[in-house]
KEPATOR-860344 format. One record per residue: residue in three letters; x, y, z of N, C-alpha, C, O in turn. Coordinates in steps of 0.2 Angstrom, whole numbers, plus 2048, in hexadecimal, padded with zeros to 3 digits. Example, Ala and Ser with C-alpha at 12.3 -4.5 7.8 and 13.67 -1.06 7.14 Angstrom:
<sites>
ALA8427E482783E7EA8278427F08278477EF82ASER8407F58238447FB824840800827843806828
</sites>
This chain:
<sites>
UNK2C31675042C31624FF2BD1624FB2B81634FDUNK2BD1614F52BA1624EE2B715B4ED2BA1584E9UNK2B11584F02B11514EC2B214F4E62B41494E5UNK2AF1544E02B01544DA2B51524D92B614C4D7UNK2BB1574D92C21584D72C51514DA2C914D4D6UNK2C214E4E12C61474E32C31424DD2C71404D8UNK2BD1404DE2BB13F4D72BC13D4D12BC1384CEUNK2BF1444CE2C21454C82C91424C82CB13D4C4UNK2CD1454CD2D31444CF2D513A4CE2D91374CAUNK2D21374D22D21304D42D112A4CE2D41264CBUNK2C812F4CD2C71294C52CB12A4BF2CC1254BCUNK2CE1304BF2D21324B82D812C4B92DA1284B5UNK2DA12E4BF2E11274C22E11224C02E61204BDUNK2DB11E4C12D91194C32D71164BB2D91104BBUNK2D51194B62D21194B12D91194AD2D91164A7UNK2DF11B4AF2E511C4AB2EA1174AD2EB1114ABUNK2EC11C4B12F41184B52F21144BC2F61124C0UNK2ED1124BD2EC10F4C42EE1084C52F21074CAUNK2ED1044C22EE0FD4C22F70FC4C22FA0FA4C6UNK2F80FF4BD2FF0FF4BA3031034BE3091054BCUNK3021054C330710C4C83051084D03091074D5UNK3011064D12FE1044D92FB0FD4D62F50FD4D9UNK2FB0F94D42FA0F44D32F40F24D42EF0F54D2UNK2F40E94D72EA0EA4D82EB0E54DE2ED0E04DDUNK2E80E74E62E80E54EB2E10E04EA2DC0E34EAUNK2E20D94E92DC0D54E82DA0CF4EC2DF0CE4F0UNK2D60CC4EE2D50C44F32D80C14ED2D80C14E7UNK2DA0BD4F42D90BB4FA2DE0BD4FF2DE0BC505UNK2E30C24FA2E50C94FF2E10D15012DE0D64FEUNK2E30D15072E00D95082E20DD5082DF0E3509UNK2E90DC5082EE0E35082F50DF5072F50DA503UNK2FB0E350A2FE0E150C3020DB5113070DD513UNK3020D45133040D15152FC0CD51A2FC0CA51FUNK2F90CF5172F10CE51B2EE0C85142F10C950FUNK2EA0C45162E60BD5142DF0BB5142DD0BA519UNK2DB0BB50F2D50B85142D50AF5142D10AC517UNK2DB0AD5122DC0A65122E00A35192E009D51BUNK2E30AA51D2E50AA5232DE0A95272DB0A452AUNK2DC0B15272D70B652C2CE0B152B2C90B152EUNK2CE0AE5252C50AD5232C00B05272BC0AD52CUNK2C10B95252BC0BA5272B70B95222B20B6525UNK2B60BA51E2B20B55192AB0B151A2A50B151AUNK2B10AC51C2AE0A551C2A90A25172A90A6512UNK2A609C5172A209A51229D0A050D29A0A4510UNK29E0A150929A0A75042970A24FE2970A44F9UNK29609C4FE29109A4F928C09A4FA28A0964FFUNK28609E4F52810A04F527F0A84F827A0AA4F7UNK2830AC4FA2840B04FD2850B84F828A0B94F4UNK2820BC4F82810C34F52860C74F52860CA4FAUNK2890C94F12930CC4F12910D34F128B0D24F2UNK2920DA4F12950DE4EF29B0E14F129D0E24F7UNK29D0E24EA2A40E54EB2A40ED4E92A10F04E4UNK2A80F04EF2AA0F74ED2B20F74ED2B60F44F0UNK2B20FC4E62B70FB4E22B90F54E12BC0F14E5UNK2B70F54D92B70EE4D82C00EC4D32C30E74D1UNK2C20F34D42C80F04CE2C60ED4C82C20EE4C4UNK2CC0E74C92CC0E54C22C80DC4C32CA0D74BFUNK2C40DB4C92BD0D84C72C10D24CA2BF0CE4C6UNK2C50CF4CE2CD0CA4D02C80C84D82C70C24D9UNK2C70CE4DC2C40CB4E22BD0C94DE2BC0C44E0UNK2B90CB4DB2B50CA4DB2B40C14D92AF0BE4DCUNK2B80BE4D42BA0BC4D32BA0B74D92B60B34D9UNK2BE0B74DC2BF0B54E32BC0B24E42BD0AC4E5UNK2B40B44E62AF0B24E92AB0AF4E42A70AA4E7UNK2AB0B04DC2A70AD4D82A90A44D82A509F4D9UNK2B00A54D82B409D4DA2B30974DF2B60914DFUNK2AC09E4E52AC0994EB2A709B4ED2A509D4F3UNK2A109A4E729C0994E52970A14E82910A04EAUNK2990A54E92930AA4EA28D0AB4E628D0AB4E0UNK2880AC4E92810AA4E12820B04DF2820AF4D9UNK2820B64E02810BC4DD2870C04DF2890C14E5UNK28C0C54D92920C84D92900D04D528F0D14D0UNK2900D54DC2900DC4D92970DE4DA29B0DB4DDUNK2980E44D729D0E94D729C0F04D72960F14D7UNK2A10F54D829F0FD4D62A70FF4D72AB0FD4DCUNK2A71024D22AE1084D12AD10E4CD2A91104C8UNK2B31134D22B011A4CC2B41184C62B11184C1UNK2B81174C62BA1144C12B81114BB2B610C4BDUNK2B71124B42B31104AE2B810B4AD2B71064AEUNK2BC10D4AC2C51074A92C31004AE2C30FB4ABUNK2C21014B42C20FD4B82BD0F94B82BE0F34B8UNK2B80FB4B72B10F84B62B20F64AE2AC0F34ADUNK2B50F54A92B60F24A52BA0ED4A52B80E94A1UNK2BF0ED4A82C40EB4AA2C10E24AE2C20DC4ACUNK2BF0E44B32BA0E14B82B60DC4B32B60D64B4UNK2B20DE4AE2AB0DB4AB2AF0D64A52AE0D04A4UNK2B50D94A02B80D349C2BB0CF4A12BB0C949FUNK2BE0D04A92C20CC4AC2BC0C54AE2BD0BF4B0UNK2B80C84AE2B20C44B42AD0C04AD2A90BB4AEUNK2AE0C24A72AA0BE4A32AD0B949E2AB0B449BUNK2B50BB49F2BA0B549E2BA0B04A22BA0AA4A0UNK2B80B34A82B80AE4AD2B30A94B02B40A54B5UNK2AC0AA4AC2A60A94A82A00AA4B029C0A74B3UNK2A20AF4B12A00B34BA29A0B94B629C0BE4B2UNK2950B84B72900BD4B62920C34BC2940C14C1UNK2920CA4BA2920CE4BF28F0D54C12910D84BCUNK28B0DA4C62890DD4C428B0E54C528A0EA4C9UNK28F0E54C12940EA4C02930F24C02900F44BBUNK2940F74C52910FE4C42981034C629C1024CBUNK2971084C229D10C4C12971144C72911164C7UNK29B1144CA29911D4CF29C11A4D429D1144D5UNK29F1224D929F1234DD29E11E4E229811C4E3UNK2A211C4E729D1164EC29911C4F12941194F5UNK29A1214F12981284F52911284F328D12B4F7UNK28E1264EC2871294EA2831224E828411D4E6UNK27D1264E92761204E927711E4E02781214DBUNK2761184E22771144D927110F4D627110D4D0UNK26C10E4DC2661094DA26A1044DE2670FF4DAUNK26C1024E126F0FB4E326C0F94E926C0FD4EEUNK26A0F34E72640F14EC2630F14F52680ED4F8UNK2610F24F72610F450025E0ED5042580EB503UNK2620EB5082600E750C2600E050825C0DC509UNK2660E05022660D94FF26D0D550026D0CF502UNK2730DA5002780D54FF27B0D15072790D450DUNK27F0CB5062800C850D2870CA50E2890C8514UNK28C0CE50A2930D050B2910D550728D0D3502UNK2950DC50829A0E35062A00E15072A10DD50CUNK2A30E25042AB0E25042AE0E94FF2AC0ED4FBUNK2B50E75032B90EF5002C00EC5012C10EB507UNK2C50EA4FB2CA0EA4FA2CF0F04FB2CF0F24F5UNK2D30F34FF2D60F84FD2D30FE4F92D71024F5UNK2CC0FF4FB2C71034F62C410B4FA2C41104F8UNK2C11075022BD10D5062C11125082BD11650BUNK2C81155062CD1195092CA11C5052C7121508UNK2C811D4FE2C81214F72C21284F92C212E4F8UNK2BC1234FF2B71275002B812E5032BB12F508UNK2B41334FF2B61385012AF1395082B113E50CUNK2AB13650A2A713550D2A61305132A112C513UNK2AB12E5172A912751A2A312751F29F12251EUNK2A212A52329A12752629412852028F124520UNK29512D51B28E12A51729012551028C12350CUNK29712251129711B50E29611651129311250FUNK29711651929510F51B28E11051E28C10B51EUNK28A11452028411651D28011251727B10E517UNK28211451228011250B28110A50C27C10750AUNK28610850D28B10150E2850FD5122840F7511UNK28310051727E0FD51C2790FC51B2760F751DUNK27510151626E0FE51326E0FA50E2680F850CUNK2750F95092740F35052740EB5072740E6504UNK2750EC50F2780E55122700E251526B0E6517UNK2700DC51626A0DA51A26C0DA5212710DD523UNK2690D85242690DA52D26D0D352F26A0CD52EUNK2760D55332770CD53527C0CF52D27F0CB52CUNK27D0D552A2810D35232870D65262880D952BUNK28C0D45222930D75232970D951D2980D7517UNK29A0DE5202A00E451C2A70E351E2A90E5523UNK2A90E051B2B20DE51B2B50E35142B40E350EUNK2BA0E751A2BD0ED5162C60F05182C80F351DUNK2C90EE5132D10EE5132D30F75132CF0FB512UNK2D70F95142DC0FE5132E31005142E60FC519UNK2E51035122ED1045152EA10951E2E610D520UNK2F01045202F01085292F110E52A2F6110527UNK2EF11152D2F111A52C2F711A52F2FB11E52EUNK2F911653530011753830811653230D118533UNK30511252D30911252930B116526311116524UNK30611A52330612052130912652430C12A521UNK30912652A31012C52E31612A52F31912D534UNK31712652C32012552D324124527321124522UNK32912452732F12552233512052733512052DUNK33911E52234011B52434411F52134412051BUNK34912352734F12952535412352735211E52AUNK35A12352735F12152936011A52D364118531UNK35A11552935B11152D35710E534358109538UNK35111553534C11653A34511753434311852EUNK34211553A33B11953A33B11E53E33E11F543UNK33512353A33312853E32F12C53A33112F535UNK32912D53F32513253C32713853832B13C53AUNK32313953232414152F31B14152F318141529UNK31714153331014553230D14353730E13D538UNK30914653B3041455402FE13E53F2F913E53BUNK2FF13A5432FA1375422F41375412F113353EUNK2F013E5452E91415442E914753D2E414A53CUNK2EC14853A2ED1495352E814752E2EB145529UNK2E214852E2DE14452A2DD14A5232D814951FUNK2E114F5222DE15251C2E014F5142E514C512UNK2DB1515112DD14F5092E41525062E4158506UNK2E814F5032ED1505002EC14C4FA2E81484F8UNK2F21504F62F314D4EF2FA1494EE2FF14C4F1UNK2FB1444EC3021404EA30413C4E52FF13B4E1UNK30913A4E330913A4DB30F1324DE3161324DFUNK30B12B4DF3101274E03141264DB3131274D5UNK31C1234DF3201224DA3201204D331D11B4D0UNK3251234CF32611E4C831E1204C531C11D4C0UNK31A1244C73151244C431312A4C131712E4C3UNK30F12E4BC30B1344BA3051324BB30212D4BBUNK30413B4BE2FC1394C02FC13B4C93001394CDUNK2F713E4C92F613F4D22F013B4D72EC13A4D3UNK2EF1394DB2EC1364DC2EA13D4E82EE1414ECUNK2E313C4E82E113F4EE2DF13B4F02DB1374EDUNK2E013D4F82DF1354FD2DF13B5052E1140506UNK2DC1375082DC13A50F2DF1335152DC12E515UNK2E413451A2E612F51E2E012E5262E212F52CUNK2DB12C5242D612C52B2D91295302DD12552EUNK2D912B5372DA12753C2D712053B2D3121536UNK2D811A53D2D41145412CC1185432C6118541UNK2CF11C5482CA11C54E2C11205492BB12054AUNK2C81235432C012753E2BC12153B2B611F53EUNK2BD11D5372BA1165352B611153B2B110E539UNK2B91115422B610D5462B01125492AB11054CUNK2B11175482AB11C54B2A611B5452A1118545UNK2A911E53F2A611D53A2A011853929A11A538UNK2A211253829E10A53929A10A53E29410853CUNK29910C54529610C54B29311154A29011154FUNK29111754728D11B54628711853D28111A53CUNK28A11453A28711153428310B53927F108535UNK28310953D2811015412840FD5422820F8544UNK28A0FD53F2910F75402900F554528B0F7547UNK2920F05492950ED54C29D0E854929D0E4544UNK2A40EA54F2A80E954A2AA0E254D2A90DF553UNK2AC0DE5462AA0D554B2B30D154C2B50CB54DUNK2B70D654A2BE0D35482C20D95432BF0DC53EUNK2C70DB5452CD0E25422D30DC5432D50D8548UNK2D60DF53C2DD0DE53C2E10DF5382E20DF532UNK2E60E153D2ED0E453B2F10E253B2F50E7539UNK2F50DB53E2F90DA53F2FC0D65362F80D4531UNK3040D65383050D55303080CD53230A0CB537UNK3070C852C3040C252A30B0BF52B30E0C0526UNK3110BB5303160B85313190B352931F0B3526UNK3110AE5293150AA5243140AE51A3160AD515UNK3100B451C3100B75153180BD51531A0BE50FUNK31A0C05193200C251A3250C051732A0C3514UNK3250B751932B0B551932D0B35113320B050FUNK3270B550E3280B450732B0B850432E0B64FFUNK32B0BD50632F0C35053350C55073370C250CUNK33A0CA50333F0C95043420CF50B33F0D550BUNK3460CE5103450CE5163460D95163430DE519UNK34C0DB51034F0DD50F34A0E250B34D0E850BUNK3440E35093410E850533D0EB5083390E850CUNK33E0F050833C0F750D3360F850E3360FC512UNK32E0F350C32A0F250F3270EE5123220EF516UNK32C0E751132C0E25173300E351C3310DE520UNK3340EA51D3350EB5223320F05283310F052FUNK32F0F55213280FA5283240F55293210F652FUNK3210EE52631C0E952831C0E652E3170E5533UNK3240E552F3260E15363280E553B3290E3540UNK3280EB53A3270EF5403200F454331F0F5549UNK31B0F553D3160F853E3100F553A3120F3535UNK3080F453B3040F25343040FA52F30410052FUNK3040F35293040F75212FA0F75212F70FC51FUNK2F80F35222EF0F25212EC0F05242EE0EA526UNK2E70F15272E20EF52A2DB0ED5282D80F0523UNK2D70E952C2D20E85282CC0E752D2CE0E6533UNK2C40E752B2C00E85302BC0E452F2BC0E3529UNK2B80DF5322B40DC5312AD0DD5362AD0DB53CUNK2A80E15322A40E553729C0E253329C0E152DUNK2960E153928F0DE53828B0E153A28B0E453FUNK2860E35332810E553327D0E453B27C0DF53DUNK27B0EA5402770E854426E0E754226A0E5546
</sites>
């Protein structure tokens, strides 16, 4: 795996066709059928220190600006994004402090300040997970916490043939691939980690994990139509999971 090339590959995406091809996974949702209006792992954040990795199109951040956080960072590889993000947040008359790199590499951002890290559907992109939640842990104060969404890797090895489920790829199966989502131009590289890599991950960074979930959300399900093909892998398997894990 070529960090560069993922790099290239991802922001070029992201910068073009991203929003408009994969849409934008934002709070007060975390994924798929997932809530923080359900789950509040949250909870009160006024007066409270934000940063966001992968900040998209600046929506969650948003989020938090509305329920009073005193201070709102961001970071995307992304330039589009990070433009995207700063017209949306100063319509929205949200000062923010907004920075385009790699969440992989050192950027100046302050260590031992903020009281929440968060990650929307963002930390899977890392090509480095122990030396991002590493990084992640020294920008947090002691007692801070990282709440971090993704797609669940179990949903990632199955396909629906005939009416069934059933795997087409091994669960431990963690290498880089290339894929080009439907209806879309443009390739996108991703790797499907275990769980068990991220929970190891965190507890080698000083994590402690304070609450995981995966189960998919009853009364958000039922808004949906029963019949579309992803609210039916939802009701059989989780589509996302999320962590909420504290600074030791």
């Amino acid at each position: 795996m070529n960090k560069q090339h993922v790099y290239e590959t991802n922001s070029f995406y992201w910068d073009t066709k991203g929003n408009e091809c994969l849409g934008a996974i934002v709070l007060p949702f975390y994924g798929s059928f997932v809530s923080e209006e359900k789950c509040q792992l949250f909870g009160d954040v006024s007066g409270k220190k934000m940063l966001e990795i992968g900040v998209g199109n600046g929506q969650s951040l948003q989020y938090q600006g509305d329920r009073k956080a005193s201070e709102l960072w961001g970071m995307d590889i992304s330039e589009q994004q990070i433009e995207r993000a700063k017209q949306h947040l100063t319509a929205c008359g949200l000062p923010a402090q907004l920075i385009c790199s790699p969440m992989e590499e050192e950027y100046n951002i302050p260590v031992d300040y903020f009281d929440f890290v968060y990650s929307i559907y963002a930390i899977g992109w890392t090509t480095d997970l122990e030396g991002t939640f590493r990084r992640i842990a020294s920008y947090l104060k002691k007692d801070g916490i990282f709440i971090f969404s993704w797609s669940h890797p179990i949903h990632k090895c199955v396909i629906e043939e005939d009416n069934r489920f059933t795997f087409n790829k091994s669960y431990f199966d963690d290498s880089w691939y290339s894929v080009s989502p439907d209806f879309c131009q443009g390739a996108l590289t991703l790797s499907d980690r275990k769980l068990s890599t991220y929970i190891n991950a965190l507890a080698k960074a000083g994590f402690v994990i304070e609450e995981m979930i995966e189960e998919t959300d009853d009364e958000i399900i039922q808004l949906h139509d029963e019949n579309d093909d992803f609210v039916k892998r939802a009701k059989m398997f989780p589509v996302t999971f999320v962590i909420k894990a504290r600074k030791l």
